[in-house]
Structure formats: structure tokens, C-alpha cells
DSSP file (Angstrom, degrees, kcal/mol; ACC not computed):
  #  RESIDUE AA STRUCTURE BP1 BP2  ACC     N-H-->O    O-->H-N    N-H-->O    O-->H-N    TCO  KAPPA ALPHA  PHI   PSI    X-CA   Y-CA   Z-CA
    1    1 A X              0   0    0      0, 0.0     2,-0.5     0, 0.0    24,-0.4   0.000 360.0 360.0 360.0 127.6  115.8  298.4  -68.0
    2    2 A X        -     0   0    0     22,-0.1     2,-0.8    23,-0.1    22,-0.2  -0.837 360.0-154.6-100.6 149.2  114.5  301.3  -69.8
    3    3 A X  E     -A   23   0A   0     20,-1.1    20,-1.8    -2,-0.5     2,-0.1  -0.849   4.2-149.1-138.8 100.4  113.3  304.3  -67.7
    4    4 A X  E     -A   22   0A   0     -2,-0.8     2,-0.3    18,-0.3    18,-0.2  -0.721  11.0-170.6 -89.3 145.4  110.6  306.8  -69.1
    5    5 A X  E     -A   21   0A   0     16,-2.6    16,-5.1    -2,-0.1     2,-0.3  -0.929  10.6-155.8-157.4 110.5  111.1  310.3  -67.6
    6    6 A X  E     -A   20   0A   0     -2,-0.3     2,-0.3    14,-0.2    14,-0.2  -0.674  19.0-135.0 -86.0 144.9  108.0  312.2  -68.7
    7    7 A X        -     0   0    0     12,-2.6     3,-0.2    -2,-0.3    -1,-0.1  -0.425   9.1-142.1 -96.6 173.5  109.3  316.3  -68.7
    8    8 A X  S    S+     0   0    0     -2,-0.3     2,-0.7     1,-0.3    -1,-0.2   0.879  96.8  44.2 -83.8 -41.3  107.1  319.1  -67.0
    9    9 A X  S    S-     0   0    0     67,-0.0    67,-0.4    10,-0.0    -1,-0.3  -0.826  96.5-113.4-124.2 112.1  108.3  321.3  -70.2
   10   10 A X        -     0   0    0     -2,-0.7     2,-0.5    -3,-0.2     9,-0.3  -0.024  25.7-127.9 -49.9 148.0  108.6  320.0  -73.8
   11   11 A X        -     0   0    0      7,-2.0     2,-0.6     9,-0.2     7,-0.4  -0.870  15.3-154.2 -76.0  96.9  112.2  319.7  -75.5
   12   12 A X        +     0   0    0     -2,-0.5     2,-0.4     5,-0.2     5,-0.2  -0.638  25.6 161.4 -74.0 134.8  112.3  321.3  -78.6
   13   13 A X  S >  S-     0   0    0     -2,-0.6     3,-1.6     3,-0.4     4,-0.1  -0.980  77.5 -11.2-138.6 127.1  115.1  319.6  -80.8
   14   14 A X  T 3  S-     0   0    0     -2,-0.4     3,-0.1     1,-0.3    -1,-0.1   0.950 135.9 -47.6  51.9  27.8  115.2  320.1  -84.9
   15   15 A X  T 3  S+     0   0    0      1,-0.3    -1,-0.3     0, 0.0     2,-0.2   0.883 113.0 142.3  67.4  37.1  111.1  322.0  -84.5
   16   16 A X    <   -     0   0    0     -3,-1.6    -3,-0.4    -5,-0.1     2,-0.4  -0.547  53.5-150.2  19.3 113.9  110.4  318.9  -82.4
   17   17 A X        -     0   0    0     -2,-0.2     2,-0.4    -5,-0.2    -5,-0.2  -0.997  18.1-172.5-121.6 135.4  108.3  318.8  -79.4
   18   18 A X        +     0   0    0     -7,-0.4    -7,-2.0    -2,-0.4     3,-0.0  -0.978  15.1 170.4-118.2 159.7  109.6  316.1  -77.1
   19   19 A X        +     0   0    0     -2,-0.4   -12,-2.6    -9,-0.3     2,-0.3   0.354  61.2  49.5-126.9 -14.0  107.5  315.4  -74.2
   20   20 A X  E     -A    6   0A   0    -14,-0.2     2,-0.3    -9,-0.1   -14,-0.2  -0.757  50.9-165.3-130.8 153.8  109.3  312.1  -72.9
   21   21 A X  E     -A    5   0A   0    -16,-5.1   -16,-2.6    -2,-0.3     2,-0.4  -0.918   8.6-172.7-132.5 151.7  112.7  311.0  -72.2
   22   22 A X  E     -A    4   0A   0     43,-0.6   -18,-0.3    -2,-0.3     2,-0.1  -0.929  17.0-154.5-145.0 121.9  113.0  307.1  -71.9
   23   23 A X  E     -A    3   0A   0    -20,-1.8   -20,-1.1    -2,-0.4    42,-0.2  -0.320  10.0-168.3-100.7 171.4  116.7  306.4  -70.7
   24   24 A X    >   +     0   0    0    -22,-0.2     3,-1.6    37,-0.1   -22,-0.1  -0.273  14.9 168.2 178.5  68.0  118.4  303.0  -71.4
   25   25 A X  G >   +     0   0    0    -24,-0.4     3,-1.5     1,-0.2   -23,-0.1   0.658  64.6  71.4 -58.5 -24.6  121.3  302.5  -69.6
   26   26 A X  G 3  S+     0   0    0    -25,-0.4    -1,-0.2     1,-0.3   -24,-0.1   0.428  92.0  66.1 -72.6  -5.3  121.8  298.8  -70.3
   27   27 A X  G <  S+     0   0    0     -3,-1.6    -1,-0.3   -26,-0.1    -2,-0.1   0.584  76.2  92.5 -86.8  -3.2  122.6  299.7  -73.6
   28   28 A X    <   -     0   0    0     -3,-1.5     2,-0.3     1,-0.1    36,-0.0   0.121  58.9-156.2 -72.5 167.0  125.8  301.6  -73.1
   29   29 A X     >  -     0   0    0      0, 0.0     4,-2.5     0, 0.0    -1,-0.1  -0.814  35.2 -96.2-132.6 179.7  128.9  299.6  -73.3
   30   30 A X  H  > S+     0   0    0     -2,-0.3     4,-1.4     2,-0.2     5,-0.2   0.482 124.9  64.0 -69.9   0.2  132.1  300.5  -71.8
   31   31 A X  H  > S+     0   0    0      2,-0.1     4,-2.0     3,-0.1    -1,-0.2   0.653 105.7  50.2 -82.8  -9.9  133.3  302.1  -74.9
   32   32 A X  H  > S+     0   0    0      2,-0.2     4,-3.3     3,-0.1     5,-0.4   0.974 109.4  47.4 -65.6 -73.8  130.3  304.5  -74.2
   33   33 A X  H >X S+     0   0    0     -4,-2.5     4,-2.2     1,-0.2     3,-1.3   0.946 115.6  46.8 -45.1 -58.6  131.2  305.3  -70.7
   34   34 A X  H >X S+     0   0    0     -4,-1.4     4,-2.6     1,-0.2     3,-0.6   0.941 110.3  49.7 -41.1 -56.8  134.6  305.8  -71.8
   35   35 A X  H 3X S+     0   0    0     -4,-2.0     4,-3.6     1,-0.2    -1,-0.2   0.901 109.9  57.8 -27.9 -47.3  133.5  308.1  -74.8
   36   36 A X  H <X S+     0   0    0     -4,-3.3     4,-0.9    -3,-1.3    24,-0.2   0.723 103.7  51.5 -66.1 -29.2  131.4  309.9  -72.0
   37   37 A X  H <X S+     0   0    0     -4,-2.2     4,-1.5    -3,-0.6    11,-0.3   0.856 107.9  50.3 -64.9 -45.3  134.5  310.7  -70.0
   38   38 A X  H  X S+     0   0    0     -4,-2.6     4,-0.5    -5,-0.3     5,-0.2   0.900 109.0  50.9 -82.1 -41.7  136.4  312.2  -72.7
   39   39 A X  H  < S+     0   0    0     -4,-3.6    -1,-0.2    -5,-0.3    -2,-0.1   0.641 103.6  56.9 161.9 115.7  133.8  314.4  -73.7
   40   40 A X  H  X S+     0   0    0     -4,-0.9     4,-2.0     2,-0.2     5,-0.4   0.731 105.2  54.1 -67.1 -53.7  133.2  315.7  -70.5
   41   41 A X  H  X S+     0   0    0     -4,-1.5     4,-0.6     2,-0.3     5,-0.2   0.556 107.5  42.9 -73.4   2.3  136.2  316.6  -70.4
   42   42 A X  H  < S+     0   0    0     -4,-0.5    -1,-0.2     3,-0.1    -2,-0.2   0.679 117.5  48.6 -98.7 -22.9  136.7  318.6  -73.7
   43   43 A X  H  4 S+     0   0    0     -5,-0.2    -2,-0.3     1,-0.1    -3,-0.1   0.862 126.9  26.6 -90.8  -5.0  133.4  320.3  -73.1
   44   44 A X  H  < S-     0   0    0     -4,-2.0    -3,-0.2     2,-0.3    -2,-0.1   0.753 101.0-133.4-111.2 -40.4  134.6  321.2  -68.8
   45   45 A X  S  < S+     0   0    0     -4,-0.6     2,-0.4    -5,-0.4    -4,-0.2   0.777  78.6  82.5  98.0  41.0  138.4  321.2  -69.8
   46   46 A X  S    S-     0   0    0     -6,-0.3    -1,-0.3    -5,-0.2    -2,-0.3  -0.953  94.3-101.0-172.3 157.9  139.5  319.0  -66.8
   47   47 A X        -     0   0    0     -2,-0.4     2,-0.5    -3,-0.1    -9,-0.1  -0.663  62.0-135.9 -83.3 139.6  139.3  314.5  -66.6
   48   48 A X        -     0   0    0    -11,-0.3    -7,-0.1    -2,-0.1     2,-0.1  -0.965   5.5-108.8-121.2 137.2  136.1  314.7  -64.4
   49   49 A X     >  -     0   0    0     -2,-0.5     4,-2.2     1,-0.1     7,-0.2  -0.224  30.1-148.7 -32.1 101.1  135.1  312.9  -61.3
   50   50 A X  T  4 S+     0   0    0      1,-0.2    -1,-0.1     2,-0.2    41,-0.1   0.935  97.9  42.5 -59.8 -24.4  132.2  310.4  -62.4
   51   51 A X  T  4 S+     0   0    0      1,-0.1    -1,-0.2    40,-0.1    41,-0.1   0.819 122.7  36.5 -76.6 -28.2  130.6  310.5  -59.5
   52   52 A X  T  4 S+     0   0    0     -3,-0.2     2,-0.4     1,-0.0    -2,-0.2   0.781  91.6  96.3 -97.0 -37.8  130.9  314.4  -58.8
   53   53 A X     X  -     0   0    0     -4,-2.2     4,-3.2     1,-0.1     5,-0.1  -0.624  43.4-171.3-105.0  96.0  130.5  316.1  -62.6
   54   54 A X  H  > S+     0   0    0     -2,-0.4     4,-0.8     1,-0.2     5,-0.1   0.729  90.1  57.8 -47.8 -24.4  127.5  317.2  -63.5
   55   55 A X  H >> S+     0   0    0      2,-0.2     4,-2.3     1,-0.1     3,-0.5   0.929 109.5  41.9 -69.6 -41.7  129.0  317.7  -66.9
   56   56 A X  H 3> S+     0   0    0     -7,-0.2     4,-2.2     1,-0.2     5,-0.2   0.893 112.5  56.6 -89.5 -24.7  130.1  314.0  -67.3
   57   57 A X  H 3< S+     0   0    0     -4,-3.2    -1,-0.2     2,-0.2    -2,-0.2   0.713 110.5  46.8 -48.9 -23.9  126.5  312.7  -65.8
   58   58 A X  H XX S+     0   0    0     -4,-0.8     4,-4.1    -3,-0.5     3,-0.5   0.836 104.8  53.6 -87.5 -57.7  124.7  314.7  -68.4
   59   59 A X  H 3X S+     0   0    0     -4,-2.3     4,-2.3     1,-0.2    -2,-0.2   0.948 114.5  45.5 -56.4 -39.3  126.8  313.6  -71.4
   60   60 A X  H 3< S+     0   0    0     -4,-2.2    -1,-0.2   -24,-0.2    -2,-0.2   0.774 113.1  50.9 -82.1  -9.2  125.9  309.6  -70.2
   61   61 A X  H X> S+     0   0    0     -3,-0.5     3,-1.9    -5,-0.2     4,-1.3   0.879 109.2  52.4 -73.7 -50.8  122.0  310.8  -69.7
   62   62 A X  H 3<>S+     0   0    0     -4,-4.1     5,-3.0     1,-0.4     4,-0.3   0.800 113.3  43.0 -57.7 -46.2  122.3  312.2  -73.3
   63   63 A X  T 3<5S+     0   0    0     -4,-2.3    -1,-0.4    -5,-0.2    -2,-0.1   0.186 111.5  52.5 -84.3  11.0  123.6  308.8  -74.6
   64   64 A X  T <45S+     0   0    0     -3,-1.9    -2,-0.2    -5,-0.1    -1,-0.2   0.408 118.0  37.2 -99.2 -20.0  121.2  306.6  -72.8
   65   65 A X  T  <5S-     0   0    0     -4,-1.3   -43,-0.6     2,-0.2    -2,-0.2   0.453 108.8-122.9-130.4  10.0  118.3  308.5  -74.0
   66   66 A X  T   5 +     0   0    0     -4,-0.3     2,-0.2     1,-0.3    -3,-0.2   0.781  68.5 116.5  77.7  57.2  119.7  309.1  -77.5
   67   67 A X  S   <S-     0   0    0     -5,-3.0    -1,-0.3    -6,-0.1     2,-0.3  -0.564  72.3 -93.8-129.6 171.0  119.6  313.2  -77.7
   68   68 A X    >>  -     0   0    0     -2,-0.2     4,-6.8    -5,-0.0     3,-0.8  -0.699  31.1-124.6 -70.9 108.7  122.6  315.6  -78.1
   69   69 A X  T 34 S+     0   0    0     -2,-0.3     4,-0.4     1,-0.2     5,-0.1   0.918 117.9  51.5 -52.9 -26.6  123.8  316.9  -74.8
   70   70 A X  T >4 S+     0   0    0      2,-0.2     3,-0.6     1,-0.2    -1,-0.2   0.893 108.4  51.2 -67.5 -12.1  123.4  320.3  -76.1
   71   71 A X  G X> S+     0   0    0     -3,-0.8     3,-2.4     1,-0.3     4,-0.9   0.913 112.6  49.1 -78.2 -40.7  119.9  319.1  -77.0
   72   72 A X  G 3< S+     0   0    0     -4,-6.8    -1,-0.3     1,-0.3    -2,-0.2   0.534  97.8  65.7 -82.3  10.6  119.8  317.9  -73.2
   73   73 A X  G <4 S+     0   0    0     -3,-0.6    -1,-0.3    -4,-0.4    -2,-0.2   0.459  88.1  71.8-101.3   5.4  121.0  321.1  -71.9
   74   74 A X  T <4 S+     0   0    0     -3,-2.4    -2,-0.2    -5,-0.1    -1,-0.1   0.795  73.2 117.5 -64.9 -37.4  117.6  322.9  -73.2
   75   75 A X  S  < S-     0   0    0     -4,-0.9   -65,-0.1     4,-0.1   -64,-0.1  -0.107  77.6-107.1 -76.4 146.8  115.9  321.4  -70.7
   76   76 A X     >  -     0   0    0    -67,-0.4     4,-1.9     1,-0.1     5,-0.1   0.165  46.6 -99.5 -41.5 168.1  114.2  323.3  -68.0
   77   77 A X  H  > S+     0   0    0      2,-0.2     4,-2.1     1,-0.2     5,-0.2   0.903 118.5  49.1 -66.8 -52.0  116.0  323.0  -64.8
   78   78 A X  H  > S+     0   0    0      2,-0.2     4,-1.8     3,-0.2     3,-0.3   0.928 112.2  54.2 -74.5 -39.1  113.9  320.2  -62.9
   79   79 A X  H  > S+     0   0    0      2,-0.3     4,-2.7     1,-0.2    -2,-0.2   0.971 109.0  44.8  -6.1 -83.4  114.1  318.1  -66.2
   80   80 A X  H  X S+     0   0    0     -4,-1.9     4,-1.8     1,-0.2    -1,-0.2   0.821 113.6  48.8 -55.6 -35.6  117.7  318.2  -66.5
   81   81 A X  H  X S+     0   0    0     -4,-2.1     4,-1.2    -3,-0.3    -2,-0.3   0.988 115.1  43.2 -57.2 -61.6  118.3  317.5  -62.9
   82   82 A X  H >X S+     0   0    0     -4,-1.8     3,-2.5     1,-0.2     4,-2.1   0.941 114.4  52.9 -42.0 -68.1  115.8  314.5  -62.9
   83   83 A X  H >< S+     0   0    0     -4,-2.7     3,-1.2     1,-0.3    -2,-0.2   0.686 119.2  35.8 -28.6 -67.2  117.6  313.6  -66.6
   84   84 A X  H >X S+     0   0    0     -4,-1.8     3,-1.4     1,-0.3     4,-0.7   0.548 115.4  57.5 -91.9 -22.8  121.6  313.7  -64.6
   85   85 A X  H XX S+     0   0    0     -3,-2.5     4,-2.6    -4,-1.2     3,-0.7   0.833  99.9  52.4-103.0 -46.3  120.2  312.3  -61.5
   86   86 A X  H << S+     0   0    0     -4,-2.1    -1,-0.3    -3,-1.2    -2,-0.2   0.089 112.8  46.8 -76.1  31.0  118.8  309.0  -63.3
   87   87 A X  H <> S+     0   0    0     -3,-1.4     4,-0.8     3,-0.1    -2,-0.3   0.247 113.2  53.9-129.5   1.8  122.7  308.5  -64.8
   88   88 A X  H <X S+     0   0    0     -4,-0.7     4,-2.3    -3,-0.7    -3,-0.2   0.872 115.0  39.5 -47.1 -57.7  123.9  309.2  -60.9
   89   89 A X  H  <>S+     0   0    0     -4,-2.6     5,-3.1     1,-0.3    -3,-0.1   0.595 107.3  54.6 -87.0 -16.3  121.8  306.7  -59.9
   90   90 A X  H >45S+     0   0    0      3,-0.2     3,-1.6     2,-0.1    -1,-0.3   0.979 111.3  53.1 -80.3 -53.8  122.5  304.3  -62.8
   91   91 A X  H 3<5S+     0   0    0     -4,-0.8    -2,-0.2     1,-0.4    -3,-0.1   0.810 113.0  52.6 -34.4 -52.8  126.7  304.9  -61.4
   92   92 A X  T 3<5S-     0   0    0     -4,-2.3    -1,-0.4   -41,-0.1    -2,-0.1   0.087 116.5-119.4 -83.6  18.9  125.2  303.9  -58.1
   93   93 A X  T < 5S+     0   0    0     -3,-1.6    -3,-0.2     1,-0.2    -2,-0.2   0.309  75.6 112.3  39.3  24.0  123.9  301.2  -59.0
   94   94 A X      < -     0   0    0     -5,-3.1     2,-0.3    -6,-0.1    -1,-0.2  -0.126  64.2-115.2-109.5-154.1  120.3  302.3  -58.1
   95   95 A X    >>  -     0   0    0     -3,-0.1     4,-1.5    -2,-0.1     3,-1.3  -0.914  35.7 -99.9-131.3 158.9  117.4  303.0  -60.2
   96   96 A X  H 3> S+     0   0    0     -2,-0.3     4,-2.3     1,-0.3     5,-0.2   0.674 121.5  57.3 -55.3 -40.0  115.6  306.8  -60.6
   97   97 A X  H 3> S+     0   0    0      2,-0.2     4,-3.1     3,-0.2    -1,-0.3   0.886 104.7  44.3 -73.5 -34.1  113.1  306.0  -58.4
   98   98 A X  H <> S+     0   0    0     -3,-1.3     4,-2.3     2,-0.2     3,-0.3   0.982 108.8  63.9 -66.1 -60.2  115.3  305.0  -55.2
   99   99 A X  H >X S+     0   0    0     -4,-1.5     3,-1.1     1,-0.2     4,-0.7   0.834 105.0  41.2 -17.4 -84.0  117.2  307.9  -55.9
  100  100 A X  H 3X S+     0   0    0     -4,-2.3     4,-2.2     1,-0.2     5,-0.3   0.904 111.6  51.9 -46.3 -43.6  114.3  310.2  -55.2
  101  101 A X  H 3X S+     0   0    0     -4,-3.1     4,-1.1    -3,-0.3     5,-0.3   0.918 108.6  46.5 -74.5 -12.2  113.0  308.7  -52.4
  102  102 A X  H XX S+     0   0    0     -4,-2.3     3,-2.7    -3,-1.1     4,-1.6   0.907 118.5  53.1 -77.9 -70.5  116.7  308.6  -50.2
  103  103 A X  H 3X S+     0   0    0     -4,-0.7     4,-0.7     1,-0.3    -2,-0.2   0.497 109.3  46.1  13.6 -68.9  116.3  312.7  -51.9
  104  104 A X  H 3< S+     0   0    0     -4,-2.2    -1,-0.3    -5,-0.2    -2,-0.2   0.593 112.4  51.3 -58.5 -22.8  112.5  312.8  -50.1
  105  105 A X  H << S+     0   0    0     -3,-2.7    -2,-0.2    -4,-1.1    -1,-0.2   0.678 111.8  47.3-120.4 -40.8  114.2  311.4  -47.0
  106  106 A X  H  <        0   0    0     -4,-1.6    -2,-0.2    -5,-0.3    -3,-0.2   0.863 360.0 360.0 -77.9 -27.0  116.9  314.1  -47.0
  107  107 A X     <        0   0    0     -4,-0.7    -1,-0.2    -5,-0.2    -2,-0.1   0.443 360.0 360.0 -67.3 360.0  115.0  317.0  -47.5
């Protein structure tokens, strides 16, 4: 299932404007996740907790939506949380949108 995640503040990448991210976890394989584990752990310097590590959630948003994690670390702060939140929620088996609402329900 692919997952459009329009941002509030364009991504410049390579004099670029990107305006969208549209994630696609179902393409990953497990040599992906694995890839994504290792590294997260060269760029944090410690084997990270998938569930817990913003670092390694970012690098598997980055490959689902086919940017450079440094490219995905430009983005504005609520961007990049949405971005790490839909590859939490892909881990969890849920989809971006349940995520936010158990979110709305916590706040």
C-alpha cells in the first residue's frame, strides 16, 4: 500500500522542490530492513532498538519513500515526525492514519 504524505514545508533535494512523500513499504524486503539496521547503527554508533530508534525509523522511511536519509533529515520537524511515525506504524503493523488517531486519543 503506498501512502502519500503531503509536507507543510517543501524538501529541497539536488535544487528540487519536493512537496510530497509517497511511502511504500511493501516494497522493502528483508534485505532492506536488515540494510536499515546496519545503517542505523553506523550513523548512532550502537545496534538500535527497532521499535525505539528514531535513527533506525528514519533510515526505513527514507527507503520506503526513495530519498537519502540525510535528504530526509531536511525536513521541518512535523514532516519528519509524520515521515518516522508512518515506518513506526508500518513495524506495528498499522497504517499512518491509525497511528494518528490512537496519537489524537492520547493527547
Amino acid at each position: 500500500m503506498k501512502l502519500p504524505l503531503p509536507l507543510e514545508k517543501p524538501l529541497k533535494v539536488d535544487d528540487k522542490e519536493i512537496t510530497s512523500l509517497t511511502f511504500d513499504f511493501d516494497k522493502l524486503t528483508g534485505a532492506d530492513i536488515i540494510n536499515a539496521t546496519n545503517e542505523a547503527r553506523q550513523i548512532s554508533g550502537y545496534s538500535p532498538n527497532e521499535m525505539q530508534s528514531s535513527t533506525f525509523r528514519a533510515v526505513l522511511a527514507a527507503k520506503a519513500c526513495g530519498v537519502l536519509y540525510h535528504d530526509l533529515l531536511k525536513l521541518g520537524a512535523r514532516d519528519f515526525f509524520r515521515a518516522v511515525t508512518a515506518a513506526h506504524a508500518f513495524l506495528l503493523g498499522m497504517d499512518l492514519k491509525e497511528m494518528e488517531e490512537i496519537e489524537k486519543t492520547e493527547e
